[in-house]
N, CA, C and O atoms as a GROMACS GRO file, in nm:
protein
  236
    1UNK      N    1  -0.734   2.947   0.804
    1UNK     CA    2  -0.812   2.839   0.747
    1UNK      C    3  -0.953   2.890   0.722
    1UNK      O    4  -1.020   2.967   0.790
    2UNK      N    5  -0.982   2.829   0.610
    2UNK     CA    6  -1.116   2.901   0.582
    2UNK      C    7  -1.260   2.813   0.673
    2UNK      O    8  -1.266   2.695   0.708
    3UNK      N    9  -1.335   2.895   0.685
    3UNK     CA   10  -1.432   2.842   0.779
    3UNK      C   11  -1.545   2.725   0.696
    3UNK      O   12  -1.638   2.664   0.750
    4UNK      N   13  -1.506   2.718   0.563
    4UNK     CA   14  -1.611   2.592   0.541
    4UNK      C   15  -1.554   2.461   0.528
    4UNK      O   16  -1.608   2.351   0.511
    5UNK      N   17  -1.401   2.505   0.544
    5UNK     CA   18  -1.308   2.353   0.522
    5UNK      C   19  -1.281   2.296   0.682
    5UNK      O   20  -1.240   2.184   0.712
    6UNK      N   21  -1.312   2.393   0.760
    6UNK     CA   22  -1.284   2.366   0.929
    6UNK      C   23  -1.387   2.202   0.929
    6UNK      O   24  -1.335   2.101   0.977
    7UNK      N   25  -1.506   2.198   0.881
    7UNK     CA   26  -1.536   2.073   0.912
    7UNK      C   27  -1.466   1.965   0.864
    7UNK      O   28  -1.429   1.878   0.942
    8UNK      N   29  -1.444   1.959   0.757
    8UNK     CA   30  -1.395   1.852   0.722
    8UNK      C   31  -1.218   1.830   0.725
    8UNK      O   32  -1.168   1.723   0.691
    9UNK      N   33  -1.141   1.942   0.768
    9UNK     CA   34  -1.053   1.917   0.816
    9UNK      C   35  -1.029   1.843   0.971
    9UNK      O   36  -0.930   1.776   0.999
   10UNK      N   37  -1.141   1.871   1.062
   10UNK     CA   38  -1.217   1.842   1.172
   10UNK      C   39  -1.244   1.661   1.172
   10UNK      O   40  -1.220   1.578   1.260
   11UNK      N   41  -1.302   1.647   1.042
   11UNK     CA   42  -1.342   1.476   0.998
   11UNK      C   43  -1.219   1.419   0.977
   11UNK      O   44  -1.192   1.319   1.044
   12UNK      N   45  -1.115   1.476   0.873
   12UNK     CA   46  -0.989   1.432   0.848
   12UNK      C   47  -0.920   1.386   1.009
   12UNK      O   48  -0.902   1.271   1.050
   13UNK      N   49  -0.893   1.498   1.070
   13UNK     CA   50  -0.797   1.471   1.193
   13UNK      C   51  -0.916   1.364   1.225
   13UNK      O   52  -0.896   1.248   1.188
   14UNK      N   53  -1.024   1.394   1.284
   14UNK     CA   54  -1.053   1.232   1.388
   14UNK      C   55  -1.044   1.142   1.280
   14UNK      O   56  -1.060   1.045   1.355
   15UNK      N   57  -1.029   1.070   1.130
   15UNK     CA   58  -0.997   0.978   1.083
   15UNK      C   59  -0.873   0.915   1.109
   15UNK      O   60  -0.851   0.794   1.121
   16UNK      N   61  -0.778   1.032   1.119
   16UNK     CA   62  -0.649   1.026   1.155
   16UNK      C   63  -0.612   0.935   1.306
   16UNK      O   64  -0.579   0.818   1.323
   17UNK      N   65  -0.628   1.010   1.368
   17UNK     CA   66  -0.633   0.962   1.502
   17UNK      C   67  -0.718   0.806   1.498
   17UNK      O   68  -0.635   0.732   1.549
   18UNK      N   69  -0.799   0.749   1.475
   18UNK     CA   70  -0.893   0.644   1.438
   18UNK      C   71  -0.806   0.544   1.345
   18UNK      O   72  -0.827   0.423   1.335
   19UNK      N   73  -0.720   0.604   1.289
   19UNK     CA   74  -0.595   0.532   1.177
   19UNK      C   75  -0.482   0.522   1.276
   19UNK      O   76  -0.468   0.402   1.297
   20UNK      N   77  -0.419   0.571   1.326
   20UNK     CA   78  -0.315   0.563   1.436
   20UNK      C   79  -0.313   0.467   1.502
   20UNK      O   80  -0.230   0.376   1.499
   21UNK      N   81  -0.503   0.492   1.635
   21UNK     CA   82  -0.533   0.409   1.735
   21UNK      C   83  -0.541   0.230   1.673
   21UNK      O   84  -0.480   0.152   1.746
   22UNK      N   85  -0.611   0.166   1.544
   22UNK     CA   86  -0.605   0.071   1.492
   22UNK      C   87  -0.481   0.045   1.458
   22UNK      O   88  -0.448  -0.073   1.453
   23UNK      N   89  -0.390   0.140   1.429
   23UNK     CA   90  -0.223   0.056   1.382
   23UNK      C   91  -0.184   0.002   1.549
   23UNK      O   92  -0.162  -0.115   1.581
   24UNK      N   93  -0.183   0.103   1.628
   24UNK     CA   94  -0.124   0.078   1.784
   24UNK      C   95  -0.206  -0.026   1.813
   24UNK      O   96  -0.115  -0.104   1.845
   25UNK      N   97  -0.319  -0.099   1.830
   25UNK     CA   98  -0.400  -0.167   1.857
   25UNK      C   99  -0.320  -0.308   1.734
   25UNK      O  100  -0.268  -0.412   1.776
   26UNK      N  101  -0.331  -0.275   1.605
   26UNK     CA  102  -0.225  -0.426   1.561
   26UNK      C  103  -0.101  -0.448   1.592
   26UNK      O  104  -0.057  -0.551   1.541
   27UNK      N  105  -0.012  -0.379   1.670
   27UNK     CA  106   0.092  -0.319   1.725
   27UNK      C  107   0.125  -0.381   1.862
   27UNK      O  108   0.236  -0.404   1.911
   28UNK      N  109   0.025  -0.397   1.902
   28UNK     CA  110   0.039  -0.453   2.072
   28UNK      C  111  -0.046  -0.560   2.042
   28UNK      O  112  -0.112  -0.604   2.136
   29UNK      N  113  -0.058  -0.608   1.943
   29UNK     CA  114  -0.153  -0.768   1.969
   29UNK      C  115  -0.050  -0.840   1.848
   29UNK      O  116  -0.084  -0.950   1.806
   30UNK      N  117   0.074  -0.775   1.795
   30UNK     CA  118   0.167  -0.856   1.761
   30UNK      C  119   0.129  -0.857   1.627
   30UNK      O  120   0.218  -0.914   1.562
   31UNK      N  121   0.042  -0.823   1.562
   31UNK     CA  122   0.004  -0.794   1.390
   31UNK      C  123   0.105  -0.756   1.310
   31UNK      O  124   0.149  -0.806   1.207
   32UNK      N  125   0.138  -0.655   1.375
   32UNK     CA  126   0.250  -0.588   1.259
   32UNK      C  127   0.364  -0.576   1.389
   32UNK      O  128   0.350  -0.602   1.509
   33UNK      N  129   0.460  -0.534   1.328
   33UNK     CA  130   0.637  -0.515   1.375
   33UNK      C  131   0.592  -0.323   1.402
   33UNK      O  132   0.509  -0.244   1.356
   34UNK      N  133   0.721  -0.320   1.521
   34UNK     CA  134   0.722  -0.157   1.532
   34UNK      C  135   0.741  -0.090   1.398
   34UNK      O  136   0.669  -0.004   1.348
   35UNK      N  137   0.878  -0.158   1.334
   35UNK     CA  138   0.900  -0.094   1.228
   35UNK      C  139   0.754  -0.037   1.124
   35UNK      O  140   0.717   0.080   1.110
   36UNK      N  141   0.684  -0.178   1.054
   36UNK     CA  142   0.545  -0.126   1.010
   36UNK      C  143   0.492  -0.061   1.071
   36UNK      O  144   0.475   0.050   1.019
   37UNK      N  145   0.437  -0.078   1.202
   37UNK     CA  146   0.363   0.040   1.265
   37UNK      C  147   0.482   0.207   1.220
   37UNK      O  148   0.454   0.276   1.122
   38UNK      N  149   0.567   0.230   1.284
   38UNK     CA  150   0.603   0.359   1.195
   38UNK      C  151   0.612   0.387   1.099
   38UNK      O  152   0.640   0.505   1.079
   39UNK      N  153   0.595   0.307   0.993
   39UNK     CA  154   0.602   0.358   0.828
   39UNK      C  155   0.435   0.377   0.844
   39UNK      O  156   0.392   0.461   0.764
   40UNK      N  157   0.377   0.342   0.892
   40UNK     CA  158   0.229   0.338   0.836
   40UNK      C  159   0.178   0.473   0.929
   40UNK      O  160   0.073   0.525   0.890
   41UNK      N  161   0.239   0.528   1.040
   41UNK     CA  162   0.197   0.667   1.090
   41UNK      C  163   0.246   0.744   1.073
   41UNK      O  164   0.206   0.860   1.077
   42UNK      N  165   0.398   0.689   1.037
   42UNK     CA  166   0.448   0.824   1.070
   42UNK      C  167   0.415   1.028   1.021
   42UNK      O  168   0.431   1.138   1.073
   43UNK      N  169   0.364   0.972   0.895
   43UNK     CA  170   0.316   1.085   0.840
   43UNK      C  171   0.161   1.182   0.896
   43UNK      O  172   0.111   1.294   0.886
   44UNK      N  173   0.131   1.024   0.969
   44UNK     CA  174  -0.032   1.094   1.040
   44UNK      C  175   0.009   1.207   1.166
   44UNK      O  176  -0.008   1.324   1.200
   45UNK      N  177   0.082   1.070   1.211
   45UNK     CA  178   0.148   1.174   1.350
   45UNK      C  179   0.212   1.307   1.303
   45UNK      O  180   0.187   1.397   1.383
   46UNK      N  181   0.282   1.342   1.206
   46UNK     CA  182   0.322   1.439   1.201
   46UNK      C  183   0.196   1.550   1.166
   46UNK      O  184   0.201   1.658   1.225
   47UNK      N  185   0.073   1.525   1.063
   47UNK     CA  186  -0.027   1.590   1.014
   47UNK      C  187  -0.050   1.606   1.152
   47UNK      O  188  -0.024   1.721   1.187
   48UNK      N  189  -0.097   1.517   1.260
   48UNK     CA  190  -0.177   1.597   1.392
   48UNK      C  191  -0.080   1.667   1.489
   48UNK      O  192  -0.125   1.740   1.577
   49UNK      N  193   0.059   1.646   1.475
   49UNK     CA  194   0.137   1.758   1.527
   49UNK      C  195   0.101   1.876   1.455
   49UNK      O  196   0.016   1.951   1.502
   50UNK      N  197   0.165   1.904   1.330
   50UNK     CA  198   0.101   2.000   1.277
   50UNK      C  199  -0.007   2.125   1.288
   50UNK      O  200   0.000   2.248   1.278
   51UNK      N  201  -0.150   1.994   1.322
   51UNK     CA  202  -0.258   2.082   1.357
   51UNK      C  203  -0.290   2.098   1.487
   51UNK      O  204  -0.399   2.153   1.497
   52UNK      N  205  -0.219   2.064   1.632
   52UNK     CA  206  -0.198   2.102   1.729
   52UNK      C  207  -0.098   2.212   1.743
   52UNK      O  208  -0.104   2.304   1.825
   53UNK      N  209  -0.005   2.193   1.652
   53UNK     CA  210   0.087   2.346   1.684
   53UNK      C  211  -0.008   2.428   1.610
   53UNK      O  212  -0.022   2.534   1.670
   54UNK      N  213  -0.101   2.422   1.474
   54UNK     CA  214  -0.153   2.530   1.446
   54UNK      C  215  -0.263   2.554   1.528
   54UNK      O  216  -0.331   2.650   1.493
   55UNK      N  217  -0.303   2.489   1.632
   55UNK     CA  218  -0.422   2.524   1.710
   55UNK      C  219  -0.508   2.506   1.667
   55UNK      O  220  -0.606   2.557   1.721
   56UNK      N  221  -0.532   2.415   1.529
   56UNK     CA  222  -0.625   2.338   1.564
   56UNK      C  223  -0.710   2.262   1.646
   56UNK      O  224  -0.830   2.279   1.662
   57UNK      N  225  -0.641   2.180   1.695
   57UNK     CA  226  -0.641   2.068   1.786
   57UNK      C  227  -0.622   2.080   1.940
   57UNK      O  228  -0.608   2.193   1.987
   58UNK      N  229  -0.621   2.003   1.998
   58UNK     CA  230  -0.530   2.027   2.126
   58UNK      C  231  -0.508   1.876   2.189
   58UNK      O  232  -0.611   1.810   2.200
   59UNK      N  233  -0.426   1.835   2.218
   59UNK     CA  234  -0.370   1.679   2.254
   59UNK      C  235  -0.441   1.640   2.347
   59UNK      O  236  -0.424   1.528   2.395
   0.00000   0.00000   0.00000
């Protein structure tokens, strides 16, 4: 990864995570159904798997 995109790949993941935590948060106060809650992460969760296996990140 190139070192001038590290920041804002950096901004991306904590948006990510910040997008997750608000679905789980309408999720347990009965807003949305499990089902919606997984269509609406599932792809995040996989992006921050992703950048924890690439070491990006770390859980």
């Amino acid at each position: 990864m190139k070192k001038e995109n590290n920041s804002e790949v950096m901004k991306l993941i904590e948006v990510t995570r910040k997008f997750v935590d608000f679905a789980e948060t309408l999720l347990k106060t009965g807003k949305i159904t499990q089902e919606q809650y997984q269509n609406m992460t599932k792809n995040k969760h996989r992006f921050l798997n992703d950048m924890e296996r690439k070491k990006i990140i770390s859980k």
